[in-house]
N, CA, C and O atoms as a CHARMM CRD file, in Angstrom:
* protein
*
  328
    1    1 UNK  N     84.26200  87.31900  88.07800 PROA 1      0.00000
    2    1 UNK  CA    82.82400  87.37700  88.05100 PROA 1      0.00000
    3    1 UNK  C     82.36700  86.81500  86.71300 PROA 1      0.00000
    4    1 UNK  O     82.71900  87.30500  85.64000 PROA 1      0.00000
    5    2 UNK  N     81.52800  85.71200  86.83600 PROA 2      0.00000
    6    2 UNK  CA    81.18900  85.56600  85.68200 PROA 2      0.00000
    7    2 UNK  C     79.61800  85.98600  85.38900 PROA 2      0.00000
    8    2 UNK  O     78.61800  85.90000  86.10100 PROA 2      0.00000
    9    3 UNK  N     79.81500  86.47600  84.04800 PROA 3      0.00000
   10    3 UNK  CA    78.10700  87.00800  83.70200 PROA 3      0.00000
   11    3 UNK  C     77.45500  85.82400  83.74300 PROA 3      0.00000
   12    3 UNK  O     77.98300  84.71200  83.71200 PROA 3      0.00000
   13    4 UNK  N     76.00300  86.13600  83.83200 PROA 4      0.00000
   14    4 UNK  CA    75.14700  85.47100  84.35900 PROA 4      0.00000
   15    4 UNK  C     74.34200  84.73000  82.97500 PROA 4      0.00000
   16    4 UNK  O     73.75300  83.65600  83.09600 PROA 4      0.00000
   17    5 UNK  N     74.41000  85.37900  81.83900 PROA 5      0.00000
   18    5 UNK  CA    73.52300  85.57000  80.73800 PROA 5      0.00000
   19    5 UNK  C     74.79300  84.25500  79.67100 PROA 5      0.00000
   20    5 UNK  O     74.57000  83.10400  79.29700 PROA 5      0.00000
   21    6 UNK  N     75.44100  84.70900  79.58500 PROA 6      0.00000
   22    6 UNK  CA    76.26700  83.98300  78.31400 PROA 6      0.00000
   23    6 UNK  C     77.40700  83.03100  79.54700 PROA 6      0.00000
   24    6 UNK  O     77.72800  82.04900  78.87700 PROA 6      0.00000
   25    7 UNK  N     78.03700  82.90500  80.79700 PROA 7      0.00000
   26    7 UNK  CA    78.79500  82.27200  81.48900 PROA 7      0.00000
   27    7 UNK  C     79.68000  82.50400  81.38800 PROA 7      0.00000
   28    7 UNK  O     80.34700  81.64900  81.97100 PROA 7      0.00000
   29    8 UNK  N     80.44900  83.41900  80.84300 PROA 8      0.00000
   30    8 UNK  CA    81.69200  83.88400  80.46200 PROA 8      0.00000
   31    8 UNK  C     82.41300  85.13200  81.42100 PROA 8      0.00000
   32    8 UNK  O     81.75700  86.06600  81.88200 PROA 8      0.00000
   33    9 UNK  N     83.73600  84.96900  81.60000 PROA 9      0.00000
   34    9 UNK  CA    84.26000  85.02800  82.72000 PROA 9      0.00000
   35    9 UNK  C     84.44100  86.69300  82.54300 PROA 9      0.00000
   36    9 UNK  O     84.66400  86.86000  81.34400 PROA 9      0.00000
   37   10 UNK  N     84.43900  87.75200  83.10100 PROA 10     0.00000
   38   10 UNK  CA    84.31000  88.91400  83.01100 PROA 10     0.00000
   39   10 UNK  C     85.53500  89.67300  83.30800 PROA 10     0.00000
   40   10 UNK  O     85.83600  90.79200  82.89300 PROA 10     0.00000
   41   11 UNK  N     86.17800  88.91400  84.06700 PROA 11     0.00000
   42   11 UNK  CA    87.69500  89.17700  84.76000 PROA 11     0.00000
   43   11 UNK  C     88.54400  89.38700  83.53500 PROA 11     0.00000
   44   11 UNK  O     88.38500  88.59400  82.60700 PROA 11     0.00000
   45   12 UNK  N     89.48200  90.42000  83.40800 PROA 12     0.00000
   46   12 UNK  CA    90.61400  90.26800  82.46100 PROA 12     0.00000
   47   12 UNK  C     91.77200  89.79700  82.94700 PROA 12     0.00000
   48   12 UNK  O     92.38400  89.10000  82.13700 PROA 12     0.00000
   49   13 UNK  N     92.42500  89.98100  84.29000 PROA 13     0.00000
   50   13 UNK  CA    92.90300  89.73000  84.79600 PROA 13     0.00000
   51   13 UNK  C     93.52600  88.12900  85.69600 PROA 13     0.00000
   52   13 UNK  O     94.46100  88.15400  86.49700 PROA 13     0.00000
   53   14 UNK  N     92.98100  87.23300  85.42600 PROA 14     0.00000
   54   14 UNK  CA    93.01300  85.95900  86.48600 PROA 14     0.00000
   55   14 UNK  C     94.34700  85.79100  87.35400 PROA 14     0.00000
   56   14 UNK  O     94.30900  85.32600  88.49300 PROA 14     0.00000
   57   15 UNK  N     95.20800  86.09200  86.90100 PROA 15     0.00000
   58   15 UNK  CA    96.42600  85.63200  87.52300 PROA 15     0.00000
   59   15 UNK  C     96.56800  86.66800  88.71900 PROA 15     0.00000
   60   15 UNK  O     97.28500  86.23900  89.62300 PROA 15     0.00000
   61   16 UNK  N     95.94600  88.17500  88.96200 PROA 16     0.00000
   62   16 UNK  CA    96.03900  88.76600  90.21400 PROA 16     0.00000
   63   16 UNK  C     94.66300  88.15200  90.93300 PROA 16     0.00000
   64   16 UNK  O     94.39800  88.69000  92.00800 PROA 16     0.00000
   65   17 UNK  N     93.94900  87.33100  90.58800 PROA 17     0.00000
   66   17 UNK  CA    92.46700  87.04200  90.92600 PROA 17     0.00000
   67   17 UNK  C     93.01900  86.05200  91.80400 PROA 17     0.00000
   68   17 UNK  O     92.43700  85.83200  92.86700 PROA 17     0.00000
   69   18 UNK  N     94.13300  85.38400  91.48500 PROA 18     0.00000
   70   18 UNK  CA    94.59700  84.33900  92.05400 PROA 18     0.00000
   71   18 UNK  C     95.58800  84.20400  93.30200 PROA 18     0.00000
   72   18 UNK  O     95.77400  83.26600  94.07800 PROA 18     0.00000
   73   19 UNK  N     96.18500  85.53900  93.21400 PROA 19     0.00000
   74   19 UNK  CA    97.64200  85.80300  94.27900 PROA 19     0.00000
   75   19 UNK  C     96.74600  86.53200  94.98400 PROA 19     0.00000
   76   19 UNK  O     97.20300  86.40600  96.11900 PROA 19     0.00000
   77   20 UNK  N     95.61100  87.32800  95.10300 PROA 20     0.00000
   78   20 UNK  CA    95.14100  88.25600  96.08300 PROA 20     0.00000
   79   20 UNK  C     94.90700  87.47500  97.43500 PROA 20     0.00000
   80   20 UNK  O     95.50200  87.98600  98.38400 PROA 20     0.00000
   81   21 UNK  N     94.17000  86.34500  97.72800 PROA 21     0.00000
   82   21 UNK  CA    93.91500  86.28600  99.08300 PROA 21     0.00000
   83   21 UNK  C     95.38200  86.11800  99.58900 PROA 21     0.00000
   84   21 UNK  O     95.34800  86.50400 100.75700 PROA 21     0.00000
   85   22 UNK  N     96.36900  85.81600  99.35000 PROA 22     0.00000
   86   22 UNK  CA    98.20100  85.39000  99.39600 PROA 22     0.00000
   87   22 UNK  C     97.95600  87.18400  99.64500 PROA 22     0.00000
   88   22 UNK  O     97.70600  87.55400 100.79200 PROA 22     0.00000
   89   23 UNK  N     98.01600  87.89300  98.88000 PROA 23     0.00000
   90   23 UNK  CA    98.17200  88.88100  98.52700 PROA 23     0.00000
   91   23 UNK  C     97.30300  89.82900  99.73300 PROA 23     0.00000
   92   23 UNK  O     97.80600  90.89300 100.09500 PROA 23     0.00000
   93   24 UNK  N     96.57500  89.57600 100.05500 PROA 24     0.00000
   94   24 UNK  CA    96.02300  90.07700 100.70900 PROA 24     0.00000
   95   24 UNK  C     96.58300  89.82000 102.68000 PROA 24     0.00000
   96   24 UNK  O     96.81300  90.70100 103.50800 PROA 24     0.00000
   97   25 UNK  N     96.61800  88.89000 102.78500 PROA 25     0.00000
   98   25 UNK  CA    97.21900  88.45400 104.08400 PROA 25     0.00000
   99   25 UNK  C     98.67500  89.17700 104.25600 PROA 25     0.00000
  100   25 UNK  O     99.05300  89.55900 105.36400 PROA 25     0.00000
  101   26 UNK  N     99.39500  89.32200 103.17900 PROA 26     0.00000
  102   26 UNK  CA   100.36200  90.47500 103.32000 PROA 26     0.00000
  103   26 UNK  C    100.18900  92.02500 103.87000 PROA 26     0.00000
  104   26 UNK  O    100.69200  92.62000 104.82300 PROA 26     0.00000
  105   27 UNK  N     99.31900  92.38200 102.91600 PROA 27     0.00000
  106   27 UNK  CA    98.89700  93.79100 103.04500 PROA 27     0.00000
  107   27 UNK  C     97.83700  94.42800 104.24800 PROA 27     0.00000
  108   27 UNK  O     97.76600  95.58700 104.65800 PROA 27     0.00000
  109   28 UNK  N     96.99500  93.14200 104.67500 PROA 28     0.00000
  110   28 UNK  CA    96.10400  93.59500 106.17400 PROA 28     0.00000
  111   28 UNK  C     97.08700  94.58800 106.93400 PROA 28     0.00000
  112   28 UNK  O     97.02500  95.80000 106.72900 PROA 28     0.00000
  113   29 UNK  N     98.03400  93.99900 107.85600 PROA 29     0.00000
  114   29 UNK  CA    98.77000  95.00700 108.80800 PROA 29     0.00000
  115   29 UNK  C     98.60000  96.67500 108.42700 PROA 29     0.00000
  116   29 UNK  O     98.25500  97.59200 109.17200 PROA 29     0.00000
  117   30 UNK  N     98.89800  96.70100 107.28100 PROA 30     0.00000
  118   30 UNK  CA    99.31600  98.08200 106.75100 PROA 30     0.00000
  119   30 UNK  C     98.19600  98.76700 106.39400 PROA 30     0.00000
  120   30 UNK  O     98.38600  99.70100 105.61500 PROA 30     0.00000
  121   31 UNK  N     96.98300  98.54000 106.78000 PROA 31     0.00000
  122   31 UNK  CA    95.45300  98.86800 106.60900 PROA 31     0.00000
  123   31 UNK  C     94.71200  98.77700 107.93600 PROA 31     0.00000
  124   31 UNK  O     93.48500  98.86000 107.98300 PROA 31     0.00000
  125   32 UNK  N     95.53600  98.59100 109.10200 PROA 32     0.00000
  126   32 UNK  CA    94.61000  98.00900 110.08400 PROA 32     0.00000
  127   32 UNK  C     94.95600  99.37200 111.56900 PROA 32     0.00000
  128   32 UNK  O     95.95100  99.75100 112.18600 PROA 32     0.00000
  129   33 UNK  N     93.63600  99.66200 111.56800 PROA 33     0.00000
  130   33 UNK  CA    94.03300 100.85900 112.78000 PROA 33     0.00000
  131   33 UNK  C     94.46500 101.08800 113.75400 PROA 33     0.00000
  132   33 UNK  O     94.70300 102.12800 114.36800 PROA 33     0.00000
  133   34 UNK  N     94.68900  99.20400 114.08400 PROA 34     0.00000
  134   34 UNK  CA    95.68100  99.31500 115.38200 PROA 34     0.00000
  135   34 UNK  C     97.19200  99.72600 115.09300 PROA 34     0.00000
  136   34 UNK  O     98.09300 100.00100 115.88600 PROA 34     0.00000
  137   35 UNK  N     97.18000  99.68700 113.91200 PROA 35     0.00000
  138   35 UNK  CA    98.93900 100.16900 112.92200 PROA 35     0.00000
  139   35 UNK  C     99.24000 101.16700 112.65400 PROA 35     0.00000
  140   35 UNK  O    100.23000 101.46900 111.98700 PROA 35     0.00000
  141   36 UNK  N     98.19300 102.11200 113.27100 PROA 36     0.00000
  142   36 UNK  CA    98.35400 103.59600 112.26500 PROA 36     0.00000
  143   36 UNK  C     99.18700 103.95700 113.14900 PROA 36     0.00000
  144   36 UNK  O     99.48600 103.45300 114.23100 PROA 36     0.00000
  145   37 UNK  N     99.68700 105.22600 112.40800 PROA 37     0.00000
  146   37 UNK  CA   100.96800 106.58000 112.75200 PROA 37     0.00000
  147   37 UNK  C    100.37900 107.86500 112.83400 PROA 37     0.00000
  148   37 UNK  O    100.21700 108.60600 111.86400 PROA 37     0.00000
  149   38 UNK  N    100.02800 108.14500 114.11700 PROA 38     0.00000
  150   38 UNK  CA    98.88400 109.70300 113.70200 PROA 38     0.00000
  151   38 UNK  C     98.07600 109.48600 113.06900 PROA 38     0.00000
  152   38 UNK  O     97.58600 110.55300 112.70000 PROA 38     0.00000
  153   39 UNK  N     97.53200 108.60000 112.63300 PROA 39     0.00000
  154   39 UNK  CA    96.15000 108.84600 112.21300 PROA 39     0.00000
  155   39 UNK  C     96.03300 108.20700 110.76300 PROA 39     0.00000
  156   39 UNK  O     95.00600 108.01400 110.11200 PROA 39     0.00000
  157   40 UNK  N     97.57000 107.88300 110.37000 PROA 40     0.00000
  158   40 UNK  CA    97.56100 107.55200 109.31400 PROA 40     0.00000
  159   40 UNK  C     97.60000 106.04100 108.94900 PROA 40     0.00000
  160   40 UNK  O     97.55800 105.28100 109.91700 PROA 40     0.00000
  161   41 UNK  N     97.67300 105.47900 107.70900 PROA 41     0.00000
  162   41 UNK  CA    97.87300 104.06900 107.55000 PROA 41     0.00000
  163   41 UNK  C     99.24600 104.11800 107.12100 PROA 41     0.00000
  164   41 UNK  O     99.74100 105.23200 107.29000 PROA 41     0.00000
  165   42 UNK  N    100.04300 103.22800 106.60200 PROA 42     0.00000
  166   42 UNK  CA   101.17200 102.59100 106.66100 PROA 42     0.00000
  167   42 UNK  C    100.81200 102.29100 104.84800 PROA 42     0.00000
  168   42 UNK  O    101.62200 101.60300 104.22600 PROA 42     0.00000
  169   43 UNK  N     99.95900 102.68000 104.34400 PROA 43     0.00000
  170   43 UNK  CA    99.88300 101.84900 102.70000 PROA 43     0.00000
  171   43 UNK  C    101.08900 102.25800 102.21400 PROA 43     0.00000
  172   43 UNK  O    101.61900 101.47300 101.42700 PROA 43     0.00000
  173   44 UNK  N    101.71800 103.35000 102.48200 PROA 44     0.00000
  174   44 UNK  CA   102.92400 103.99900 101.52800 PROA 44     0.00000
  175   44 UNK  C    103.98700 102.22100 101.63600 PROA 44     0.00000
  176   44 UNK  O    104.40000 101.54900 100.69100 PROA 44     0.00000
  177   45 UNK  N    104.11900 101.97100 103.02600 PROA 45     0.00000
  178   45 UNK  CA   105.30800 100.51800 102.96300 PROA 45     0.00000
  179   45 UNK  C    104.60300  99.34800 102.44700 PROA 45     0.00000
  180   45 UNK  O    105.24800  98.30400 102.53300 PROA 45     0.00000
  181   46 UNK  N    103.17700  99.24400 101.81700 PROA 46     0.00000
  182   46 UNK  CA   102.72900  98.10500 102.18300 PROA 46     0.00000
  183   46 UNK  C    103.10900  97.74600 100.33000 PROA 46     0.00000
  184   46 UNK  O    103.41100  96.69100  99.77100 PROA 46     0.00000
  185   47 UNK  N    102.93900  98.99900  99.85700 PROA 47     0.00000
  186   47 UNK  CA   103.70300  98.91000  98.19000 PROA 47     0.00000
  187   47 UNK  C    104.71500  97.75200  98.41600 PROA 47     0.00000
  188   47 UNK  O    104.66400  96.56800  98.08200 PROA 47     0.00000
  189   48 UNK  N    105.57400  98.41100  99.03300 PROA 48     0.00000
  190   48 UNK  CA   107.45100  97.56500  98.61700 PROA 48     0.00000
  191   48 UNK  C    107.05400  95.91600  99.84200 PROA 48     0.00000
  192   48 UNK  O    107.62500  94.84100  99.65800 PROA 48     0.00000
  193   49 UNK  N    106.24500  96.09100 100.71900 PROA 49     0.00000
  194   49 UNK  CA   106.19600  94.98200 101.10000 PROA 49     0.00000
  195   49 UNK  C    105.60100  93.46000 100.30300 PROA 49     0.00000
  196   49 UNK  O    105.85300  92.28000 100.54700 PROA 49     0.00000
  197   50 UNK  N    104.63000  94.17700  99.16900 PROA 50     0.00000
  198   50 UNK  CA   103.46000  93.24100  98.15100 PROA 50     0.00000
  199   50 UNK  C    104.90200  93.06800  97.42900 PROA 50     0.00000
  200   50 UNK  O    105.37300  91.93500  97.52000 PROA 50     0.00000
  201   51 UNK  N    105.62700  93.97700  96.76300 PROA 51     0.00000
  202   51 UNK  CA   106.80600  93.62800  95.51200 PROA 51     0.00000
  203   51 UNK  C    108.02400  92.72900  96.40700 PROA 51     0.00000
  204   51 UNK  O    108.66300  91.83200  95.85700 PROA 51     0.00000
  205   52 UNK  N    108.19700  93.04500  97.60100 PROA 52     0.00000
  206   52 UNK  CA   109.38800  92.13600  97.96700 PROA 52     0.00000
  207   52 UNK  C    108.96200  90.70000  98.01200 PROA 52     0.00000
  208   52 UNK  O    109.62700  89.75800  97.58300 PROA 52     0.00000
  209   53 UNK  N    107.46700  90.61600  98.72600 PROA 53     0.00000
  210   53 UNK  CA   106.72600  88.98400  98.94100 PROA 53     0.00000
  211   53 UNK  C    106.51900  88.54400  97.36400 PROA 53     0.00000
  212   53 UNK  O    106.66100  87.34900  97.10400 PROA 53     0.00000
  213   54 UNK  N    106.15600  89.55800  96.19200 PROA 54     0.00000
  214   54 UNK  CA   105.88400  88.94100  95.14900 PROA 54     0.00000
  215   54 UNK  C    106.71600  89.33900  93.46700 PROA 54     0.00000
  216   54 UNK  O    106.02400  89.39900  92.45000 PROA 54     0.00000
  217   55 UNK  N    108.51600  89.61900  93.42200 PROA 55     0.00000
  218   55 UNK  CA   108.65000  90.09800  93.02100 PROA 55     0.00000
  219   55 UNK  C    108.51400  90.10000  91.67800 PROA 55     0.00000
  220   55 UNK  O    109.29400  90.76500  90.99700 PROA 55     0.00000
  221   56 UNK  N    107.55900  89.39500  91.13500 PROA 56     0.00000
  222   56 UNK  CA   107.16400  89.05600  89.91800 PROA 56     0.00000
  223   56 UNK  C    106.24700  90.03300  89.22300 PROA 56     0.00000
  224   56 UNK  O    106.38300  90.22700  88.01500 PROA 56     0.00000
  225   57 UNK  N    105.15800  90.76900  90.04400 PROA 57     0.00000
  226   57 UNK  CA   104.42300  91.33900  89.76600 PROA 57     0.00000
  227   57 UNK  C    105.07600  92.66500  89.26100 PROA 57     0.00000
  228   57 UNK  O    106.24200  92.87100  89.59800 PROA 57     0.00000
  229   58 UNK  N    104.32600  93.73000  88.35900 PROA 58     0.00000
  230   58 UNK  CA   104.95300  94.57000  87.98500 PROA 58     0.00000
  231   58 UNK  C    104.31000  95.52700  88.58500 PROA 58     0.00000
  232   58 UNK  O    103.49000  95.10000  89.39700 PROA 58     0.00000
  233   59 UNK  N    104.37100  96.69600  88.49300 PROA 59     0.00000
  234   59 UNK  CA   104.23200  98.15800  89.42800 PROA 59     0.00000
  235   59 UNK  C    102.92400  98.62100  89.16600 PROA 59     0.00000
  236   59 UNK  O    102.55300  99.54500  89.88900 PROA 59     0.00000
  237   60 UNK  N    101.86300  98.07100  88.02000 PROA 60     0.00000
  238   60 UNK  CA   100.80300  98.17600  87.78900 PROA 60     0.00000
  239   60 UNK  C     99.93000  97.05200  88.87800 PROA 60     0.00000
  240   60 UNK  O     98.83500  97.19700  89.42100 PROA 60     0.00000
  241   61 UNK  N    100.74700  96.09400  88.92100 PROA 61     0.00000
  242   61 UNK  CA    99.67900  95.00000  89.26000 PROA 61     0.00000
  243   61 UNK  C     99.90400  95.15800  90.80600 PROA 61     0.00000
  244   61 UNK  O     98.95300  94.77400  91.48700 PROA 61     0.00000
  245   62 UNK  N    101.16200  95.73400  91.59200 PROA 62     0.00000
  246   62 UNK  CA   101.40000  95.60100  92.81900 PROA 62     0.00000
  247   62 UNK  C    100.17300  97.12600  92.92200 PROA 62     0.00000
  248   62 UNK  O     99.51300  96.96400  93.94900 PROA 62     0.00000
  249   63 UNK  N     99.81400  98.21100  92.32100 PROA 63     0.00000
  250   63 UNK  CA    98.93300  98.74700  92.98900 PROA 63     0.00000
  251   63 UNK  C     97.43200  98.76400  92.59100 PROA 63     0.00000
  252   63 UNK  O     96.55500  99.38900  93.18800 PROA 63     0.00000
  253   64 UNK  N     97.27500  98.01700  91.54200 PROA 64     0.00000
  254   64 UNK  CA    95.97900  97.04100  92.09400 PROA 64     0.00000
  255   64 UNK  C     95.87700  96.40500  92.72700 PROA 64     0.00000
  256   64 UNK  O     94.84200  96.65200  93.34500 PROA 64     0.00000
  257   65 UNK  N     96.44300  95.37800  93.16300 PROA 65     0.00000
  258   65 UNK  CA    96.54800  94.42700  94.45800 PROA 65     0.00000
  259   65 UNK  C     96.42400  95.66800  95.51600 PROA 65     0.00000
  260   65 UNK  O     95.29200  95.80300  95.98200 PROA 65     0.00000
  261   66 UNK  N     97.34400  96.52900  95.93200 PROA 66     0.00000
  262   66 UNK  CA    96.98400  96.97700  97.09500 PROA 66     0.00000
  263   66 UNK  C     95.62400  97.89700  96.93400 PROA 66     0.00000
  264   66 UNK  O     94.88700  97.98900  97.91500 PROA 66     0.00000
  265   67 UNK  N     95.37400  98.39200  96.04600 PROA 67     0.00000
  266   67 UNK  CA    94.17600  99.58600  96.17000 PROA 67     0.00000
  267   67 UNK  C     92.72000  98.55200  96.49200 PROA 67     0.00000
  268   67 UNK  O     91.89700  98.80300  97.37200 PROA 67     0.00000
  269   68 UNK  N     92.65300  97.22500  95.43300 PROA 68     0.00000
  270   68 UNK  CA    91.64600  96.11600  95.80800 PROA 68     0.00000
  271   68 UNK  C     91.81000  95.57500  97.40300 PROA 68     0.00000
  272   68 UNK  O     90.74900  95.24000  97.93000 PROA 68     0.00000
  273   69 UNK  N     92.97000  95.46200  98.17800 PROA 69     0.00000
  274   69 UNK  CA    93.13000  95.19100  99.27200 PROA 69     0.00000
  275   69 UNK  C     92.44700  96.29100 100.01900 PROA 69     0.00000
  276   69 UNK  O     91.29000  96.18600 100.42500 PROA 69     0.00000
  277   70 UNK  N     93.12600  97.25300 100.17400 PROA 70     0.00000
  278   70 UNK  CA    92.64000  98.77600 100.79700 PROA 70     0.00000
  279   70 UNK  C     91.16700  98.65700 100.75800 PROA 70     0.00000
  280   70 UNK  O     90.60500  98.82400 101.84100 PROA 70     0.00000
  281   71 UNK  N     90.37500  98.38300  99.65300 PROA 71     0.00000
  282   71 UNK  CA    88.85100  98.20000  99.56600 PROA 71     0.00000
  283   71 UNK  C     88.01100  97.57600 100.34800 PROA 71     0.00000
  284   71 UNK  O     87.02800  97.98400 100.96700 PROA 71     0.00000
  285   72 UNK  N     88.73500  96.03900 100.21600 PROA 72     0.00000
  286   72 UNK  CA    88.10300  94.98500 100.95000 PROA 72     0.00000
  287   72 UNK  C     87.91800  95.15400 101.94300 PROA 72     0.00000
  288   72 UNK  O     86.84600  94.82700 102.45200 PROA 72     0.00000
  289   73 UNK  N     89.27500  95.95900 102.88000 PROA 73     0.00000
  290   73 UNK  CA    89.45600  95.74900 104.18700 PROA 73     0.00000
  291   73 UNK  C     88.50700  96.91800 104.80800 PROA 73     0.00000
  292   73 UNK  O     87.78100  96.82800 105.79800 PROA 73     0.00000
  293   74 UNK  N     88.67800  97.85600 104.09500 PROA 74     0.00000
  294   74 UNK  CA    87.59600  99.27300 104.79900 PROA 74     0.00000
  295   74 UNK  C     85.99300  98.81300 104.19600 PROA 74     0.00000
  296   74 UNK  O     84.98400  99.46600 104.46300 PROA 74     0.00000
  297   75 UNK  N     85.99500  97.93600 103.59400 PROA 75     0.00000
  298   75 UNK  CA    84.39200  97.34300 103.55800 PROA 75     0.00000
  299   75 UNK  C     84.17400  96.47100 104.16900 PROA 75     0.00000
  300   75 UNK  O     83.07400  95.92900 104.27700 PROA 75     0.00000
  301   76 UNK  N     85.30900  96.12000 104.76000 PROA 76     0.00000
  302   76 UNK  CA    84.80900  94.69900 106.10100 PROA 76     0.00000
  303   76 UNK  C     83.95400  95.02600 107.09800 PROA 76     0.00000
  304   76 UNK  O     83.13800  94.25200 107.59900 PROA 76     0.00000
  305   77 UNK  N     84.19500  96.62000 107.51500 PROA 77     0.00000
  306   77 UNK  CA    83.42000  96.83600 108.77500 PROA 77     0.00000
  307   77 UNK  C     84.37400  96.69400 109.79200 PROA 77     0.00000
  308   77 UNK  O     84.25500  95.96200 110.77400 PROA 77     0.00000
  309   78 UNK  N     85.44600  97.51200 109.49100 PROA 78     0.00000
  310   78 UNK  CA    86.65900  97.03200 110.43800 PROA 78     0.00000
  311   78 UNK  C     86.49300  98.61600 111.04300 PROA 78     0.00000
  312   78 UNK  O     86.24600  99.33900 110.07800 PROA 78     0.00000
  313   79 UNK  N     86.53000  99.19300 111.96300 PROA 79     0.00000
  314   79 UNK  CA    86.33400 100.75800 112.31300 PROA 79     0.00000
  315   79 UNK  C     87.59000 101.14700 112.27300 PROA 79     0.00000
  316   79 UNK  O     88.56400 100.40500 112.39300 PROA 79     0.00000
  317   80 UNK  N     87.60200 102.40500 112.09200 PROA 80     0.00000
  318   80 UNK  CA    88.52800 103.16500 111.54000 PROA 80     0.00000
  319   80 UNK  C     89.12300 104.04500 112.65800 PROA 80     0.00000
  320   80 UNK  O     88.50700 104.69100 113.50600 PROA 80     0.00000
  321   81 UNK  N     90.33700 103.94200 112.49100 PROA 81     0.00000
  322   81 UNK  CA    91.33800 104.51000 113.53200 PROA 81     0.00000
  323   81 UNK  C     90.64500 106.12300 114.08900 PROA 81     0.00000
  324   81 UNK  O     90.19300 107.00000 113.35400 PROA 81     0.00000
  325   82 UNK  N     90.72500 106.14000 115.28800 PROA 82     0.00000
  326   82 UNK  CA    89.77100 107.39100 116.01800 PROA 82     0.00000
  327   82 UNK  C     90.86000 109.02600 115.08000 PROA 82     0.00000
  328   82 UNK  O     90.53500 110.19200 115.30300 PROA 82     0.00000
């Protein structure tokens, strides 16, 4: 995001700014209610699934990536498992 006032980039981060939509196409399944288990989601596997597709990232950045994923997807307007 860049501010509006001075143009300067607000993000500290760029390099997860950059793997997320990658990053993200991984992690849908494991957020999506046709996937659930009782009621639940699947995020617990979707951890080791982001670190096996990206094993570069470190254990901070694999659960920002997923918690920012988790966000997106329940703000899509995707309805939520009954």
């Amino acid at each position: 995001m860049t501010d509006s006032d001075s143009g300067e980039e607000r993000r500290s981060n760029l390099h997860l700014r950059k793997v997320f939509v990658d990053a993200y196409d991984v992690l849908k399944p494991f957020f999506d209610p046709a996937n659930d288990w009782g009621g639940q989601t699947h995020e617990h596997l979707a951890y080791r699934a982001l670190h096996e597709q990206f094993p570069g990232l470190t254990a901070q950045e694999v659960f920002t990536l997923v918690a920012a994923a988790k966000r997106v997807f329940h703000d899509s307007g995707v309805p939520a498992a009954p």
